[in-house]
DRENDRENKE-30805 format. One record per residue (C-alpha): z, x, y; chain. Coordinates in nm, 2 decimals, padded with zeros to 4 digits. Example, Ala and Ser with C-alpha at 12.3 -4.5 7.8 and 13.67 -1.06 7.14 Angstrom:
! DRENDRENKE-30805
<pt><w>00.78</w><u>01.23</u><v>-00.45</v><mol>A</mol></pt>
<pt><w>00.71</w><u>01.37</u><v>-00.11</v><mol>A</mol></pt>
END
This chain:
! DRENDRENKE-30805
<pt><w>11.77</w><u>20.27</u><v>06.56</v><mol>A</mol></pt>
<pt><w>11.74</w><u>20.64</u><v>06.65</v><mol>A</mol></pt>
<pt><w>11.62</w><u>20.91</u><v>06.38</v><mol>A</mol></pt>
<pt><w>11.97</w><u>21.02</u><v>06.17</v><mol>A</mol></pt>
<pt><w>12.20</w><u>20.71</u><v>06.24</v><mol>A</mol></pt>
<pt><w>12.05</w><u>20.57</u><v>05.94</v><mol>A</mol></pt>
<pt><w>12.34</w><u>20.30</u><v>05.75</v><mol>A</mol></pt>
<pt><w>12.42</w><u>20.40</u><v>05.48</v><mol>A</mol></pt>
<pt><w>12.43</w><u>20.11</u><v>05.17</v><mol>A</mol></pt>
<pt><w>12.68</w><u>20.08</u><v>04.93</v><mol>A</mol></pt>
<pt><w>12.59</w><u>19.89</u><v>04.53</v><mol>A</mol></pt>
<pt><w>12.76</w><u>19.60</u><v>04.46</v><mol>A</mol></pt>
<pt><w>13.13</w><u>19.65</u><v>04.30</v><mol>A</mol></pt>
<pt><w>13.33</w><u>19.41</u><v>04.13</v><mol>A</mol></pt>
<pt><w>13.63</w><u>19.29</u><v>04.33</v><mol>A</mol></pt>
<pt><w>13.95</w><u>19.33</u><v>04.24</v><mol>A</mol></pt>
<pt><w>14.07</w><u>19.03</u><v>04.23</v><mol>A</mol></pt>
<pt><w>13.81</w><u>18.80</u><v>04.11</v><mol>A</mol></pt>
<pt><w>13.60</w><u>19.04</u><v>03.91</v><mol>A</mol></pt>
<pt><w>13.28</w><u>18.88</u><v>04.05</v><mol>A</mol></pt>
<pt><w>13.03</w><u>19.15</u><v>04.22</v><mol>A</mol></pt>
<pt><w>13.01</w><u>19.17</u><v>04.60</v><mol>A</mol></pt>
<pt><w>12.81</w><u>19.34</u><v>04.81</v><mol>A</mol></pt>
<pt><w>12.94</w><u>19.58</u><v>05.07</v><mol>A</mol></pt>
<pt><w>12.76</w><u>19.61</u><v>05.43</v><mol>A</mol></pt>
<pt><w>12.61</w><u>19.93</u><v>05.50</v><mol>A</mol></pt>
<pt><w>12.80</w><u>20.13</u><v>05.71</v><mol>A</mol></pt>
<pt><w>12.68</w><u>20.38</u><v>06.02</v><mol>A</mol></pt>
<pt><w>12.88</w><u>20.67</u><v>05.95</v><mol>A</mol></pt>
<pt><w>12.98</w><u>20.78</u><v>06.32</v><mol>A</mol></pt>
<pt><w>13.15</w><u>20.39</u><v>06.31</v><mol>A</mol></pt>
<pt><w>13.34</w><u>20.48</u><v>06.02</v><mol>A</mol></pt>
<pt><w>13.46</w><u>20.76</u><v>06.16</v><mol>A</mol></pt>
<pt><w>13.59</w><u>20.65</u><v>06.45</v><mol>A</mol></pt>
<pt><w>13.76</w><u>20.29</u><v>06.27</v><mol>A</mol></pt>
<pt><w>13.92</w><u>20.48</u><v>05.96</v><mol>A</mol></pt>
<pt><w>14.30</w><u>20.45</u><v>05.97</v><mol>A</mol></pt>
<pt><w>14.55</w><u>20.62</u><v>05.78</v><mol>A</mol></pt>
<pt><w>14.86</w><u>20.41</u><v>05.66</v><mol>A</mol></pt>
<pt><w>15.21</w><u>20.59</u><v>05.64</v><mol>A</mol></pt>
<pt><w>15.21</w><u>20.62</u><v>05.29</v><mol>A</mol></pt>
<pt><w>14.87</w><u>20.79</u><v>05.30</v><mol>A</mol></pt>
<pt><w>15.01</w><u>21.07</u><v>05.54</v><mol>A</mol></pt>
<pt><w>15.31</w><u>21.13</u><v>05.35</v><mol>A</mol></pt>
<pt><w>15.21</w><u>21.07</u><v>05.00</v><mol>A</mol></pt>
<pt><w>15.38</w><u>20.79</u><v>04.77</v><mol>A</mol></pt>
<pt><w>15.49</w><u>20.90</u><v>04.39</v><mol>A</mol></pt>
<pt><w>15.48</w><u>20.52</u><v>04.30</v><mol>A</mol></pt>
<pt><w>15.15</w><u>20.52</u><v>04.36</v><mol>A</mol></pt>
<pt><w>15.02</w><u>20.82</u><v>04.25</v><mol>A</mol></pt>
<pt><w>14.94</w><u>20.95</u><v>04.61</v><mol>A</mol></pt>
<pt><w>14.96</w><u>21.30</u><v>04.68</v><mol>A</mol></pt>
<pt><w>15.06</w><u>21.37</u><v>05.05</v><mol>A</mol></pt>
<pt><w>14.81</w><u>21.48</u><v>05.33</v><mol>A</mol></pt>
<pt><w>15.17</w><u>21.61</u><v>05.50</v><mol>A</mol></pt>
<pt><w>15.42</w><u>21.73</u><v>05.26</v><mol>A</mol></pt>
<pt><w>15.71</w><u>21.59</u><v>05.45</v><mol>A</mol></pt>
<pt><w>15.94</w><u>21.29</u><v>05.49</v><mol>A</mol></pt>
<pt><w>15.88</w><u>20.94</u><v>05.60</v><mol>A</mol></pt>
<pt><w>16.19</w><u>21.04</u><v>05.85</v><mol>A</mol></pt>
<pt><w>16.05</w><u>21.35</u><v>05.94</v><mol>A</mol></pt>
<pt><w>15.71</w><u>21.23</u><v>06.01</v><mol>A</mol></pt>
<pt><w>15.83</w><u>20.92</u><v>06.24</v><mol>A</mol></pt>
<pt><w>16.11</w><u>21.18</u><v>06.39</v><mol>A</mol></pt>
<pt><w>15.74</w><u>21.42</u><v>06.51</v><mol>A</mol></pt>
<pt><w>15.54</w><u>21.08</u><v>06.63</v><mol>A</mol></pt>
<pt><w>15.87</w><u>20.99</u><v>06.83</v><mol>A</mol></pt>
<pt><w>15.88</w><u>21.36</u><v>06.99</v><mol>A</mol></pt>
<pt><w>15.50</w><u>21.40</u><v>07.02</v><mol>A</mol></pt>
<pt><w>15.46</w><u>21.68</u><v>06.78</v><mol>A</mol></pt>
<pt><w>15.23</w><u>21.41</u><v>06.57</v><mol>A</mol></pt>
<pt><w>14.99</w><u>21.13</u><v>06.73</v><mol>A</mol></pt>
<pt><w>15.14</w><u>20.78</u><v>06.78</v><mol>A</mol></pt>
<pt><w>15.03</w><u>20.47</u><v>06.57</v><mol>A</mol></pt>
<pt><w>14.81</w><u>20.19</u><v>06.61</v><mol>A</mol></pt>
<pt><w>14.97</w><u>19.87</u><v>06.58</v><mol>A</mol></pt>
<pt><w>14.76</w><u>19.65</u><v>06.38</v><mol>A</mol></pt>
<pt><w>15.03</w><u>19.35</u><v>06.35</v><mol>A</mol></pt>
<pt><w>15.40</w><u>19.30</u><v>06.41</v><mol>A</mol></pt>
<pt><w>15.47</w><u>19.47</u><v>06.09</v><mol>A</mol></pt>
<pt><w>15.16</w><u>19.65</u><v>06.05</v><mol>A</mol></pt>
<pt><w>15.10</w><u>20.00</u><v>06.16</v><mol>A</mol></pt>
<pt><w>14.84</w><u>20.29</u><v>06.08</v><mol>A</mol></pt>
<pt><w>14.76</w><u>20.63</u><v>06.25</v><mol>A</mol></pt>
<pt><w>14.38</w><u>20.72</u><v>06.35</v><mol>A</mol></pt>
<pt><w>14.20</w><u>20.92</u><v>06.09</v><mol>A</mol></pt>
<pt><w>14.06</w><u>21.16</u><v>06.31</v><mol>A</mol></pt>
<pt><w>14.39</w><u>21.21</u><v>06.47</v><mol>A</mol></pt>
<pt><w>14.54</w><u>21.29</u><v>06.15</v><mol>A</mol></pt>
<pt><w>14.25</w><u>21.56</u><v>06.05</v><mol>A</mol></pt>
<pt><w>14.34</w><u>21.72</u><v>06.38</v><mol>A</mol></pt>
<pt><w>14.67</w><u>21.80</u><v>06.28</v><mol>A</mol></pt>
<pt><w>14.55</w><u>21.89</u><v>05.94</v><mol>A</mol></pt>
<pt><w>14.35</w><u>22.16</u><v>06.08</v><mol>A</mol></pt>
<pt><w>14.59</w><u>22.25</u><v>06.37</v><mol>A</mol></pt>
<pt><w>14.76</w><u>22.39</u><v>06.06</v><mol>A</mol></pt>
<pt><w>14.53</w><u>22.53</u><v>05.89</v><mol>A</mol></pt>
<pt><w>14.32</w><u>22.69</u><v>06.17</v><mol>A</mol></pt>
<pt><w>14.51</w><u>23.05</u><v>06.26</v><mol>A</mol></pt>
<pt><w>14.62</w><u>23.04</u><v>06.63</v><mol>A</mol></pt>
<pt><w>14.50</w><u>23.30</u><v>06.86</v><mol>A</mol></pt>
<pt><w>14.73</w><u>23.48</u><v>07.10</v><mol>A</mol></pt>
END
């Protein structure tokens, strides 16, 4: 394995459900990166759930942009299933936070 690509390892945490401890692989950071996926309800922020919103829009508004292009498209993970790249989601982030030049 090259020099700084070192995994990084994670202590066993009790699960959730079971309350037993597991251990969690180590992760390379650049694969993380690139795998992280955002759920709807992570962009756009759920009350219920105490989530605040990376977007402080609508569920409408949000899928009304990914139809027109203004916001990346999903990822499909099942037929009921879909989640937005994590990356892709920073970018617009800091598309609105970075001033534009003329």
């Amino acid at each position: 394995m090259p020099q700084g690509n070192t995994p990084k390892t994670h202590p066993a945490k009790p699960c959730v459900i079971s309350g037993k401890s597991r251990t969690v692989a180590p992760i390379h950071q650049a694969d993380d990166q690139d795998r992280a996926l955002f759920r709807i309800w992570q962009i756009i922020g759920d009350p219920k759930r105490g989530i605040e919103p990376l977007l402080p829009i609508g569920r409408s508004t949000f899928l009304a942009g990914v139809k027109s292009g203004k916001y990346p498209a999903p990822v499909k993970l099942s037929e009921r299933t879909t989640a937005w790249r994590k990356a892709d989601i920073l970018a617009v982030l800091e598309s609105f936070t970075t001033p534009k030049e003329r």
